[in-house]
N, C-alpha and C positions, 0 to 999 in steps of 0.2 A: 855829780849829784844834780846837780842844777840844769834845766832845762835837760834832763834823762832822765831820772828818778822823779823829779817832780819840774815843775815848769814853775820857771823865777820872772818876778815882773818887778824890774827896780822900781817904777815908777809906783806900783801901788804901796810900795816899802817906804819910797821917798814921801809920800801923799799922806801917810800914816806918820810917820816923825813929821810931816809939816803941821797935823793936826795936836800931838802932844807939847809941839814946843812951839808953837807960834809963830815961826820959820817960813819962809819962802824954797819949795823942793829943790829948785836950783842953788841955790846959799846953801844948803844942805848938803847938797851931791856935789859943788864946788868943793866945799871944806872937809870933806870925808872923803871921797873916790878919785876925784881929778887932784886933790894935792897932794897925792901918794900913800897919804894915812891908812888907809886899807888895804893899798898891798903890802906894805911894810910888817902891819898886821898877818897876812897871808902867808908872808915868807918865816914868820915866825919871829921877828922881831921888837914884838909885842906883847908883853902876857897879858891873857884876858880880861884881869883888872885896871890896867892899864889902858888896856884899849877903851872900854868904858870910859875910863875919867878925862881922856883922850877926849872923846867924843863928845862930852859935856862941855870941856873946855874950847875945844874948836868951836862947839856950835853957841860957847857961852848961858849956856843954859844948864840947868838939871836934867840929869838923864839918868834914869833907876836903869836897873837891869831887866827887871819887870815891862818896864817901856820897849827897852831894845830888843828882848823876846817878841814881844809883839809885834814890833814893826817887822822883823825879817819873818815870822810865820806866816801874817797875812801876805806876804810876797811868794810864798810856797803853796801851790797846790799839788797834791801827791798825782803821778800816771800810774794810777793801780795797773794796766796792760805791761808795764814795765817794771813793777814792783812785782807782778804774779810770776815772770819771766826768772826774774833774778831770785825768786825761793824756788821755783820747778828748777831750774838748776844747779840752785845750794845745795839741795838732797842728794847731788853727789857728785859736784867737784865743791871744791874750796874757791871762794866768790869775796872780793874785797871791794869797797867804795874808795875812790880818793877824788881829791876834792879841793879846788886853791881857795882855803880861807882861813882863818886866824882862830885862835884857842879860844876864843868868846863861844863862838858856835859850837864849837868842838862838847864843850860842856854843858852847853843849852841843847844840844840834840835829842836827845832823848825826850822833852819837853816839846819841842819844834818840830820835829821829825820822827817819831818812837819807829816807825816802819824801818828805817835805817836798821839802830841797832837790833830790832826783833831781827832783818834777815841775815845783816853781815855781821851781827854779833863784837870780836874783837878786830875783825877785819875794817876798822871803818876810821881811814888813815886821814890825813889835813897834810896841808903844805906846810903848815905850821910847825907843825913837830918835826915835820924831816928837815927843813931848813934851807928847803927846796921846791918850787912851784914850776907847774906844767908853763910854756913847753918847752922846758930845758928837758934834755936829755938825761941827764943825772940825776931827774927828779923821779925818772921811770926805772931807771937803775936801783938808785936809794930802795924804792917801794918793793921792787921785785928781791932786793936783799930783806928787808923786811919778811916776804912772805917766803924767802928761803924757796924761790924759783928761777926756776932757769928763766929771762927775759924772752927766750925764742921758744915758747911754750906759754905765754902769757898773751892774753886776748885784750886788748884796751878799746872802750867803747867811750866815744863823747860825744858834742856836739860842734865844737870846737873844729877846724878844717889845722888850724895850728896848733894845738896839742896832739891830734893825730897823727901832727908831722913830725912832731915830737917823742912822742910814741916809736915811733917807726925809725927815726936816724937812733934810739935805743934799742932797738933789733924786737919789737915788739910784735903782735899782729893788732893790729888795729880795725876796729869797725869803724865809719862814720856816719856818728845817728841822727836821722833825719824824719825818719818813720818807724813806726811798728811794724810793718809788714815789712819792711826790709831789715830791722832786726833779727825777726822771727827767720827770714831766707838767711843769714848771715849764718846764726846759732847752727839753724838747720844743717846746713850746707858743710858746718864743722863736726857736725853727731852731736852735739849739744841741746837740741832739741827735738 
């Protein structure tokens, strides 16, 4: 999802929780990302209300849920050129999102992101729920049980150089996305587009 579907800027996320709670962005990104709180989150070890009070309590502050929608949206700007990609061809293969974050977001998407579930519909998986995050191997196995596919018929697109490689020691085919116009050659180049 992130930096492929739409382009994530932690900084203007961090800049927006520094404005609701009075916070310094670093004290913020210290006590939420660098102390492990949010990938523990990611890996699914957190339920979403949790993770919330979580986040109020590290950062010693009030933190609605209302706040925290806010802060991760302004961090998302959608790449419609990659959004129109991935409905041209939903219309006729089967097209899934996954994605290493924690059940908060999972259920604020629709709100944060509606593009998501308009194209992948039920297909729009979290690390959270499998209990499993890129780029472990088994987290691409997991997914593709999930979609009841064979792994060496399944296409994984990120940005990531190390989920990719992960992707791949699960027997997967992987893109690595760096551009549109070398997506577009990728898809191509499979009959996909």
């Amino acid at each position: 999802m992130d930096n492929v579907l739409c382009d994530y800027d932690i900084q203007r996320r961090l800049t927006h929780m520094a404005e609701i709670t009075g916070l310094m962005p670093d004290f913020i990104h210290q006590a939420i990302w660098e102390s492990g709180f949010d990938a523990a989150a990611d890996r699914g070890e957190i339920s979403a209300a949790d993770y919330l009070a979580g986040c109020a309590r590290r950062l010693n502050v009030p933190l609605s849920r209302q706040d925290w929608v806010e802060a991760r949206a302004v961090s998302m700007t959608p790449n419609p050129a990659v959004l129109d990609i991935a409905r041209i061809v939903g219309r006729y293969l089967p097209i899934a999102m996954f994605t290493n974050n924690g059940l908060l977001l999972k259920a604020a998407l629709p709100e944060i992101f509606p593009d998501v579930p308009g194209i992948f519909g039920s297909h729009v998986f979290f690390s959270a729920e499998l209990g499993l995050a890129k780029p472990d191997p088994e987290a691409f196995l997991a997914l593709a049980g999930r979609l009841r596919a064979d792994p060496r018929r399944v296409l994984f697109i990120d940005d990531s150089a190390d989920y990719i490689a992960g992707a791949r020691k699960a027997g997967l085919h992987t893109h690595h996305f760096t551009r549109i116009e070398a997506l577009r050659e990728e898809l191509t180049g499979f009959g996909l587009l």
